[in-house]
C-alpha positions as CSV (number, residue, x, y, z in Angstrom):
1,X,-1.1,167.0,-130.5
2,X,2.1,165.4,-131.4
3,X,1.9,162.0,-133.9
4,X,3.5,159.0,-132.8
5,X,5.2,156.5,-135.3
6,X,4.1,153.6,-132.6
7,X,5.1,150.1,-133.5
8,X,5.5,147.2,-131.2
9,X,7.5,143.4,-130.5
10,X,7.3,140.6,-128.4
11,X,10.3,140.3,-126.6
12,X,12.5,137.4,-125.7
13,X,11.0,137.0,-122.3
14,X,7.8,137.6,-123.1
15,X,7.1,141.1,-122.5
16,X,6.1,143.8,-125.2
17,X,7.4,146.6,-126.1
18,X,6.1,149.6,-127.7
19,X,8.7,151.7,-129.7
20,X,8.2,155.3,-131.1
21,X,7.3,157.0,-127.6
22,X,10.8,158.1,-126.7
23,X,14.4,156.6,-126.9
24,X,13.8,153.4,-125.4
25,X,10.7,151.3,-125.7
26,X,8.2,151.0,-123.4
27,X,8.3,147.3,-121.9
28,X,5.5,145.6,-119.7
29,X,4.7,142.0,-119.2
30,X,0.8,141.2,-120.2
31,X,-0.8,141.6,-116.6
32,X,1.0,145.0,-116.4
33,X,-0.3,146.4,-120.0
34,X,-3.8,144.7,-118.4
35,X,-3.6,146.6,-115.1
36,X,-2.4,149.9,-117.1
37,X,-5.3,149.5,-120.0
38,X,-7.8,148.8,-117.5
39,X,-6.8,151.4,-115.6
40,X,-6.8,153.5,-119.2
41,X,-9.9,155.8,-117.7
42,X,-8.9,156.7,-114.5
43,X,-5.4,157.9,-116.3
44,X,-7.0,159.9,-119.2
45,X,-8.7,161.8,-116.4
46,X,-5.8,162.6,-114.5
47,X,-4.1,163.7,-117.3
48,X,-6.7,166.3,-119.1
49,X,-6.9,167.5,-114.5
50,X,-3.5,168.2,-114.9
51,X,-2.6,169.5,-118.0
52,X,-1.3,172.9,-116.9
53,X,1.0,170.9,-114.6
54,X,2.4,168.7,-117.4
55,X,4.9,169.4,-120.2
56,X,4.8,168.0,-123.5
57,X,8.0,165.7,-124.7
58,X,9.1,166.2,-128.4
59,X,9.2,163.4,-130.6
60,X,12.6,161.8,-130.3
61,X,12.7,159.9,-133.4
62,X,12.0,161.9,-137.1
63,X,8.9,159.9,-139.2
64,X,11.3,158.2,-141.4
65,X,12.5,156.8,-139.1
66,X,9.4,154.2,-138.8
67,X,10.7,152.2,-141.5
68,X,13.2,150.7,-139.4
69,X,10.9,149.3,-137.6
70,X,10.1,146.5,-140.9
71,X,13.5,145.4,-140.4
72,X,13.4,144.8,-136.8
73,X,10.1,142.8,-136.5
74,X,8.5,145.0,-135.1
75,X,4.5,145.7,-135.9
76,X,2.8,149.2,-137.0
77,X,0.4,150.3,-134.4
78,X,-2.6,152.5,-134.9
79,X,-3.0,151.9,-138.5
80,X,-6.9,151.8,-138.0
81,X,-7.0,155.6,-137.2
């Protein structure tokens, strides 16, 4: 399984966004990250149910690359693993 270099921000409007996914960041408001976490089981299910039907995206950005993210104020996730 592929390691993300996950970091996230607050946004200007309020939302969050989680960088290190793909090219853009991943943007929700805190009811929608609520509704999609709580909802976190059901997906995880659906996913390993449909594995042969889904293909794998390759990281986008290289590892170095994380250490932009200090510059940008953005915060490391999963450091706890």
């Amino acid at each position: 399984m592929a390691k993300y270099n996950l970091s996230a921000k607050v946004t200007d409007k309020g939302g969050l966004s989680v960088y290190g996914l793909g090219r853009f960041p991943v943007t929700l408001y805190p009811d929608q990250w609520l509704a999609l976490l709580n909802d976190a089981p059901d997906i995880l299910t659906m996913l390993k149910a449909s594995m042969e039907e889904l293909k794998a995206k390759a990281l986008a950005y290289a590892p170095e690359r994380a250490a932009k993210a200090a510059t940008t104020g953005r915060v490391p996730l999963g450091s706890s693993k």
